[in-house]
C-alpha positions in Angstrom: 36.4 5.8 34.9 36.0 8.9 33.7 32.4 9.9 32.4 30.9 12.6 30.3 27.8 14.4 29.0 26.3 12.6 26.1 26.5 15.9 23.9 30.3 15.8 24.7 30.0 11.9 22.9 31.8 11.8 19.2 28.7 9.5 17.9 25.8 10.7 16.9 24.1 7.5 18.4 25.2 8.6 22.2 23.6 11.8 22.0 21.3 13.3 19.4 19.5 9.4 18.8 20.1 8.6 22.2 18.4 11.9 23.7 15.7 11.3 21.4 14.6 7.7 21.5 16.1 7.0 25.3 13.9 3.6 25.6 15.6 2.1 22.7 19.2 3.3 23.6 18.5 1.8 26.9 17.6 -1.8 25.3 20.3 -1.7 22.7 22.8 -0.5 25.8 22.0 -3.5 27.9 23.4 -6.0 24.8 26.0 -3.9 22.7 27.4 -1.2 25.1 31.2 -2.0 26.7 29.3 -2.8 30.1 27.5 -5.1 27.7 31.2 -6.5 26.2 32.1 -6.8 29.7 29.2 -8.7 31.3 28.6 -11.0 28.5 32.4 -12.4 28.8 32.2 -12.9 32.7 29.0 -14.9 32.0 31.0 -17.4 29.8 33.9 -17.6 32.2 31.3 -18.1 34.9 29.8 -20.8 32.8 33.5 -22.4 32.1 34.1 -22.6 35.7 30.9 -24.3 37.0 31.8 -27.5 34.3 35.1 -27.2 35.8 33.0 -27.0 39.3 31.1 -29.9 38.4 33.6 -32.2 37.2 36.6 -31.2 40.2 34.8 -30.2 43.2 31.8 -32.8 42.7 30.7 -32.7 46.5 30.8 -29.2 46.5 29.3 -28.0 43.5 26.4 -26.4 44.9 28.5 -24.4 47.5 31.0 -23.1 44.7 28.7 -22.9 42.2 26.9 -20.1 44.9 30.3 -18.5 45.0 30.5 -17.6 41.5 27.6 -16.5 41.1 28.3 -14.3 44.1 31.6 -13.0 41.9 29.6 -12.2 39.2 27.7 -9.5 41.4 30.2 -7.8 42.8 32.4 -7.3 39.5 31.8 -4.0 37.5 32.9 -2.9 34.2 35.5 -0.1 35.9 37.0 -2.8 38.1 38.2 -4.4 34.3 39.0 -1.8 32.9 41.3 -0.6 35.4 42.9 -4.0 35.5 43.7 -3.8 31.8 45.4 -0.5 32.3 48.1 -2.3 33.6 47.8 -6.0 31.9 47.5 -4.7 28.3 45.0 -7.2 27.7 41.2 -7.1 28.3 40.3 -10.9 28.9 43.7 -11.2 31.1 42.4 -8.2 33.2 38.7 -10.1 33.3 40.6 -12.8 34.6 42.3 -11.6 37.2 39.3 -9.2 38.6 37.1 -12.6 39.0 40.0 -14.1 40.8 39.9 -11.7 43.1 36.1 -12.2 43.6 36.4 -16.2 44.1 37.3 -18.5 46.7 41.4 -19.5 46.4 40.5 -22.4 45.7 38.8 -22.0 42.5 41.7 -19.5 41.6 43.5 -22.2 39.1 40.2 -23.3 37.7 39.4 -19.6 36.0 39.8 -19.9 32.4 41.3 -23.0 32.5 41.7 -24.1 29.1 41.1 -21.6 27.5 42.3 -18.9 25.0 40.8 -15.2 24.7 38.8 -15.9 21.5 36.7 -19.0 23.1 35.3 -16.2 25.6 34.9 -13.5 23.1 33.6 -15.1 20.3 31.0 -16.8 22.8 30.1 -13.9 24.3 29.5 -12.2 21.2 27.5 -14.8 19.9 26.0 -14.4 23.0 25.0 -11.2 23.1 24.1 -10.9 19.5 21.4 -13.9 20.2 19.9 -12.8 23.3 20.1 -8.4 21.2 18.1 -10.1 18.0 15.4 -12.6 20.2 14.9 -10.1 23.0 15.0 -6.4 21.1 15.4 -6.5 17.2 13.0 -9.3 16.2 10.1 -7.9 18.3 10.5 -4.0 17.0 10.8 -5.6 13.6 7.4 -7.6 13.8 5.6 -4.5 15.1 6.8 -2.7 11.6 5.6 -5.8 10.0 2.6 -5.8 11.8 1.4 -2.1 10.4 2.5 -3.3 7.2 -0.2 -5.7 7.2 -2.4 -3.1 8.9 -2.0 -1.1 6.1 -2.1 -3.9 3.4 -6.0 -4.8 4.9 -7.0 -1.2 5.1 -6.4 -0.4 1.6 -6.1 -3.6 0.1 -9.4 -1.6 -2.1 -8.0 2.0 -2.6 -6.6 2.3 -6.1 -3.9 4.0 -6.7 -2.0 4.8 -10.0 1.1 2.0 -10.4 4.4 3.9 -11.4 7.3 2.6 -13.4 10.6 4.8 -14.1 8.5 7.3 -12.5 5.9 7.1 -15.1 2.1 6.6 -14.6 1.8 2.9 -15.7 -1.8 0.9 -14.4 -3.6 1.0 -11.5 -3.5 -1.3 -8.4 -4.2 -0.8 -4.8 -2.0 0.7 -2.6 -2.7 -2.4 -0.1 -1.2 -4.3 -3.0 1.8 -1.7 -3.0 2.2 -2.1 0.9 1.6 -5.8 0.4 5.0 -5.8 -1.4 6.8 -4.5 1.9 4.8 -7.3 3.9 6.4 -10.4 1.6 9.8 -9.0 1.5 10.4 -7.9 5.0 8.3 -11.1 6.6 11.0 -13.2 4.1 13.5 -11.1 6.0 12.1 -11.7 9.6 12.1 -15.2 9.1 16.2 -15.8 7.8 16.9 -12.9 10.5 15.4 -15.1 12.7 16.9 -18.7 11.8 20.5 -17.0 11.7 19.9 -15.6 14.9 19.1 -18.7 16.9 21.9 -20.6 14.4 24.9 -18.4 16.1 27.5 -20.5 17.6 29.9 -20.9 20.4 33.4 -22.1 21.2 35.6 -24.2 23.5 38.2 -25.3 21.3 41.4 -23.9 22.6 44.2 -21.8 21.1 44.2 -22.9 17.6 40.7 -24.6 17.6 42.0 -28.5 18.1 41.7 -28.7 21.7 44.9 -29.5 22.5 44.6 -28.1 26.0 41.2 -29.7 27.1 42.5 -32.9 25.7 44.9 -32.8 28.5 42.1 -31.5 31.3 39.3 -34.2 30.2 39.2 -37.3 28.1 36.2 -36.3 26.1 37.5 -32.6 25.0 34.2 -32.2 22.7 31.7 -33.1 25.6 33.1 -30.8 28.2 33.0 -28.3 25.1 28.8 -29.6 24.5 28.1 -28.8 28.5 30.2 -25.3 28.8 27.5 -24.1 25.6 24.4 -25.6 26.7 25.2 -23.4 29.9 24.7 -20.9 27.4 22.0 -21.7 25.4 24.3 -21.9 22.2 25.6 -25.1 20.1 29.3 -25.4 18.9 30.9 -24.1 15.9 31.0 -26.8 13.0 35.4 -26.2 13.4 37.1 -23.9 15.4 40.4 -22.0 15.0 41.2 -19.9 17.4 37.8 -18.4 16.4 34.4 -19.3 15.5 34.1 -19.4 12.2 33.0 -16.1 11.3 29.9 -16.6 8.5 27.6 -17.6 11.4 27.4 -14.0 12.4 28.4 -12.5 9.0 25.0 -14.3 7.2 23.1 -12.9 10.1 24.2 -9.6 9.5 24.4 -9.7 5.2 20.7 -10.3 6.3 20.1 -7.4 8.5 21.9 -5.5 5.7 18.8 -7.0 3.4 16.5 -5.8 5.7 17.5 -2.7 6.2 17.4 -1.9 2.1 13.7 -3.0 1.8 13.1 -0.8 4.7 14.8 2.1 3.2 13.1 1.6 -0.2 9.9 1.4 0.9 11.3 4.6 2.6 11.7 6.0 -0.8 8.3 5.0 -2.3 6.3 7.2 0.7 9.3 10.0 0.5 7.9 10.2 -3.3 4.3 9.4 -2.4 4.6 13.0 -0.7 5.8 15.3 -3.2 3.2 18.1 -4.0 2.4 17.2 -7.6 1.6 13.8 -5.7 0.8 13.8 -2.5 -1.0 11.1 -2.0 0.3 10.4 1.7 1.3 12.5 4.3 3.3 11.6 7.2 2.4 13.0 10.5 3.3 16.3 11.2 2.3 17.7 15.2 1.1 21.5 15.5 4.1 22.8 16.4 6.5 21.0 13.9 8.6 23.0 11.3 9.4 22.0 7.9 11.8 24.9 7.2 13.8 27.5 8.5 12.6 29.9 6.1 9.5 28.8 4.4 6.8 28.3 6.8 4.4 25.8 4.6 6.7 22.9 4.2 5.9 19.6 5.5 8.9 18.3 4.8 8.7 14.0 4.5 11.6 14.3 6.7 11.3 10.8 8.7 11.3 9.0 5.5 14.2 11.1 4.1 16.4 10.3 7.7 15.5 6.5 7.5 17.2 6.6 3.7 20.2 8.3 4.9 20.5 6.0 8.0 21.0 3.3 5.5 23.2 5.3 3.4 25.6 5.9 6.5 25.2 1.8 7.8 25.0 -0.2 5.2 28.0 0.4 2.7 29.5 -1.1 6.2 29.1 -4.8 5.2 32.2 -4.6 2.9 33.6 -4.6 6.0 32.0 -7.4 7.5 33.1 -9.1 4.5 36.6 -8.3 5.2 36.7 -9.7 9.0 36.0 -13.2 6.9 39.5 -13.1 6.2 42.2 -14.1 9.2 45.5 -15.1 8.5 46.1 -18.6 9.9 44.2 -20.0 12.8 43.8 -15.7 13.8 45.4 -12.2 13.8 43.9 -9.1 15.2 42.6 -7.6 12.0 39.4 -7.5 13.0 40.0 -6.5 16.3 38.7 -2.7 15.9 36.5 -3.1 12.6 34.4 -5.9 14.6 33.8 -3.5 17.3 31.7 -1.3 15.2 28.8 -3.6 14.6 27.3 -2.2 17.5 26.5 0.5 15.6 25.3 -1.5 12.5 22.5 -3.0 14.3 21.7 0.5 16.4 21.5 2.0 13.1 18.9 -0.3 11.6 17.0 -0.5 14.5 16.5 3.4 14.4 15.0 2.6 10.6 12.7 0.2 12.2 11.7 2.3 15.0 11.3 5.4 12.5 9.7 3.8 10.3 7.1 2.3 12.6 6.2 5.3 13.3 5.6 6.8 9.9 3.7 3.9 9.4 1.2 4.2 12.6 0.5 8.1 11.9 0.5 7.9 7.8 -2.2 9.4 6.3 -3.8 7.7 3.1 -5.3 10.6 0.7 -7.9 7.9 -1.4 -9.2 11.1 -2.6 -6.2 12.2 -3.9 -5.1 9.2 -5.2 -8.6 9.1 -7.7 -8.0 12.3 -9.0 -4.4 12.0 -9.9 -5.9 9.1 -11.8 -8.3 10.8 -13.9 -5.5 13.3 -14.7 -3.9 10.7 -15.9 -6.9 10.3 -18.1 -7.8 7.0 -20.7 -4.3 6.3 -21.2 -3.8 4.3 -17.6 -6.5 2.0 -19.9 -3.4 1.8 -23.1 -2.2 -2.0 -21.7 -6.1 -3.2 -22.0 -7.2 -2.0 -25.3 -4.0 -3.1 -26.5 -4.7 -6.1 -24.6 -8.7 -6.9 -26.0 -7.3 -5.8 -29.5 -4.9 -8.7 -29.7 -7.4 -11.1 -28.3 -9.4 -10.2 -31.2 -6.7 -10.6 -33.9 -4.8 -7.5 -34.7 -1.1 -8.8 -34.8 0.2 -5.5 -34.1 -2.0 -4.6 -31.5 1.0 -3.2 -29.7 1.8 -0.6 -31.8 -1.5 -0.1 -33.0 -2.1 1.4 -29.4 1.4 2.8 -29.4 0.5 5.2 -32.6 -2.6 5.9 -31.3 -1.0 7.5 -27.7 1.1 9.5 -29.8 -1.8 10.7 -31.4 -3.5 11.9 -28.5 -0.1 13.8 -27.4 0.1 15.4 -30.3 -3.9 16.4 -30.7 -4.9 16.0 -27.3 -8.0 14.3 -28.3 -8.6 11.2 -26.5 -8.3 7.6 -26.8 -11.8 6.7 -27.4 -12.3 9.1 -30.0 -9.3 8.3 -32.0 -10.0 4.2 -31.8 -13.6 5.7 -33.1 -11.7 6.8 -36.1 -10.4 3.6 -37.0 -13.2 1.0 -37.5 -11.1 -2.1 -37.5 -9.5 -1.5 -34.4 -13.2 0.3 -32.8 -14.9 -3.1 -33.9 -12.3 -4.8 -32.6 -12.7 -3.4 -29.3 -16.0 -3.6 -29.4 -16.0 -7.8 -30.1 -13.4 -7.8 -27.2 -15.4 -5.3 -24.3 -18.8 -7.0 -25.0 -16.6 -11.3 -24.7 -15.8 -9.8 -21.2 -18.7 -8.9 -20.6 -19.0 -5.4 -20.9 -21.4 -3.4 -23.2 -19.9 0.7 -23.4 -16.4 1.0 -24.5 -17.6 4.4 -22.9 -18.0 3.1 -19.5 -14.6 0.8 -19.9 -12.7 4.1 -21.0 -13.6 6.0 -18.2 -13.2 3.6 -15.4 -9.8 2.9 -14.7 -11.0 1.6 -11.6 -12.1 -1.7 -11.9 -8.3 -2.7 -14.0 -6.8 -3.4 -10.9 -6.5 -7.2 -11.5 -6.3 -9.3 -8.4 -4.3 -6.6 -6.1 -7.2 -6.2 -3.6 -7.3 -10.2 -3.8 -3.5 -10.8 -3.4 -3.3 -7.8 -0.7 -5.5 -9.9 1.1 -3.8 -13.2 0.6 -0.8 -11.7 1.6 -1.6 -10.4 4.3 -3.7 -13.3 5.8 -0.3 -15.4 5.4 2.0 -13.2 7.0 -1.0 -12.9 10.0 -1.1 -16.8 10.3 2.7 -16.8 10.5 2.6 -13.9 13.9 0.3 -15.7 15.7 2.6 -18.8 15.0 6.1 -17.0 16.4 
């Protein structure tokens, strides 16, 4: 076969991610590349034959059983491929290289009852299993894991909340990380159920078995032993494919997944403008941040993991639309299906990249409190309003409301306005001292301490999510 330099590839994935994150191109290679394809469906004819093997050559198993694993060495993608050149058709090809591998007599044993969809649709569950257990869970519970990291380590740093962009109330940014830990560990467990729930096939050309009917008289049986060969359980009804939400809820999942990963993308990308900056992400001594202007620190890792889920996820309207097969199959998903290689490569350069923001990200605390005072008494607006309620003004709301707008327009501040207005001061005063707290001039200038239970919920969360590690 012919072979060429990675930068000569068409994908981006098969050169500029490849070249730079080679370890996990290697690991995603071994379960989605066409040597992948290739090896996957010789392992289910392998495993169709030894049933055949054990219920036909009975005092011989062990000897033929030894011969096809011997095949199974010897064959190489190229050898397939080469076949299919002249058979137009890849599992016919498959076929007839493993023939040539095998003992005669086994010859009219290979794929014997079977059509082309029971291997591939096996194989791809298959593959798809052994890819999410073996590569994507763990990578995604090491993000999780500095999640969690994070949550603990500043489960006390308050930061100012924002809404629409707005300075709102305080909380912790362990309680904003904390977020990421309950949505994504939601994610890691249905990623993981769907993962282990993908099914095989052994049902024949239009899923009713009408071909192992006539090779054994207990069609769903031999079906039961060919999977367990495989690790995988049968599809609740066959056509000539697996039903195809097993492995479309897996990946609407993923596609989940990949959008809290992206948003919380979003949150650190914005975290990082100047007039913010209250995180960095790592940046190395010899980095650039622009062509032309040689102060950036451009938040470019968070910026690349958006636009990796820009490019991949609009692609589950796709996914959606291999649901659809006319009758018991047509080949309409023959090419889009092909593509969810690069789906899960995608995501799993999100995961990767944003691992590693999340291992080097700096926390400015220091930052962080004085972006709060410039936000000044009015981060404290929700809890006078609040106290003044409690205390019976019925229109506490806009009681506060007018008295914001007052400040805008005088720039005095909230303490000495309320001062001005001796039902609402006294108010606040009856309110302060039933919590417990004497100086409406300490209250005022300590935004601090109205963090509610974040510290305590970052905590919580994170304990939960810990327990649940140690249990998988």
């Amino acid at each position: 076969m012919e072979s060429r330099l990675a930068f000569q590839n068409l994908s981006p994935l098969d050169h500029r991610y490849s070249l730079s994150n080679p370890e996990l191109f290697q690991r995603l290679s071994y379960h989605l590349s066409e040597e992948a394809v290739i090896r996957s469906c010789l392992t289910c004819e392998a495993a169709l034959l030894k049933v055949h093997i054990r219920h036909f050559f009975t005092h011989e198993s062990q000897r033929l059983e030894k011969a096809v694993e011997d095949a199974l060495r010897q064959i190489t993608p190229q050898q397939v491929y080469e076949e299919e050149q002249k058979t137009q058709h890849n599992i016919r090809a498959l076929v007839n290289v493993f023939k040539s591998h095998l003992p005669e007599e086994l010859h009219p044993y290979v794929h014997l009852g079977a059509t082309s969809v029971d291997i591939l649709d096996t194989a791809q569950s298959l593959r798809f299993k052994d890819l999410f257990i073996q590569v994507i869970l763990p990578d995604m519970k090491k993000l999780h894991w500095e999640m969690i990291r994070l949550t603990e380590l500043h489960a006390d740093t308050v930061q100012c909340g924002r809404t629409h962009g707005q300075w709102a109330v305080p909380l912790t940014f362990g309680y904003a990380m904390a977020e990421y830990v309950s949505r994504l560990g939601k994610s890691l467990v249905e990623i993981e159920r769907r993962a282990l729930d993908l099914r095989g096939k052994w049902a024949g050309a239009v899923g009713a078995y009408n071909a192992l009917s006539v090779i054994h008289h207990n069609p769903l049986e031999f079906e039961k032993e060919y999977l367990e060969e495989l690790g995988l359980k049968r599809s609740d009804h066959s056509t000539q494919m697996v039903e195809p939400e097993y492995l479309l809820r897996l990946m609407l999942e993923v596609n989940i997944a990949f959008g809290i990963i992206a948003n919380l993308a979003d949150d650190l990308r914005h975290l990082q403008r100047s007039e913010i900056a209250e995180v960095k992400e790592y940046f190395s001594e010899d980095q650039v941040g622009s062509s032309t202007m040689p102060q950036k620190r451009n938040p470019w890792n968070c910026e690349h993991i958006k636009s990796l889920w820009k490019t991949f996820s609009p692609r589950v309207m796709t996914m959606f639309m291999d649901q659809i097969s006319e009758h018991q199959r047509d080949l309409s998903n023959s090419a889009s299906s092909r593509f969810l290689a690069e789906f899960v490569s995608g995501f799993m350069l999100a995961v990767t990249r944003m691992t590693k923001v999340l291992k080097g990200l700096h926390v400015d605390s220091a930052r962080m409190q004085s972006n709060i005072k410039l936000s000044g008494e009015s981060l404290l607006a929700e809890a006078v309003y609040i106290l003044l309620a409690l205390e019976g003004d019925t229109q506490a709301h806009e009681t506060v409301r007018q008295i914001t707008l007052a400040m805008e327009r005088s720039g005095q501040k909230l303490i000495e306005i309320l001062r001005e207005q001796p039902k609402s001061w006294e108010r606040l005063m009856r309110g302060l001292s039933r919590v417990g707290i004497e100086s409406p001039e300490t209250f005022l200038a300590s935004p601090n301490r109205y963090i509610g239970l974040a510290p305590k919920l970052s905590r919580a969360i994170a304990q939960e999510w810990k327990i649940w590690h140690e249990q998988h």
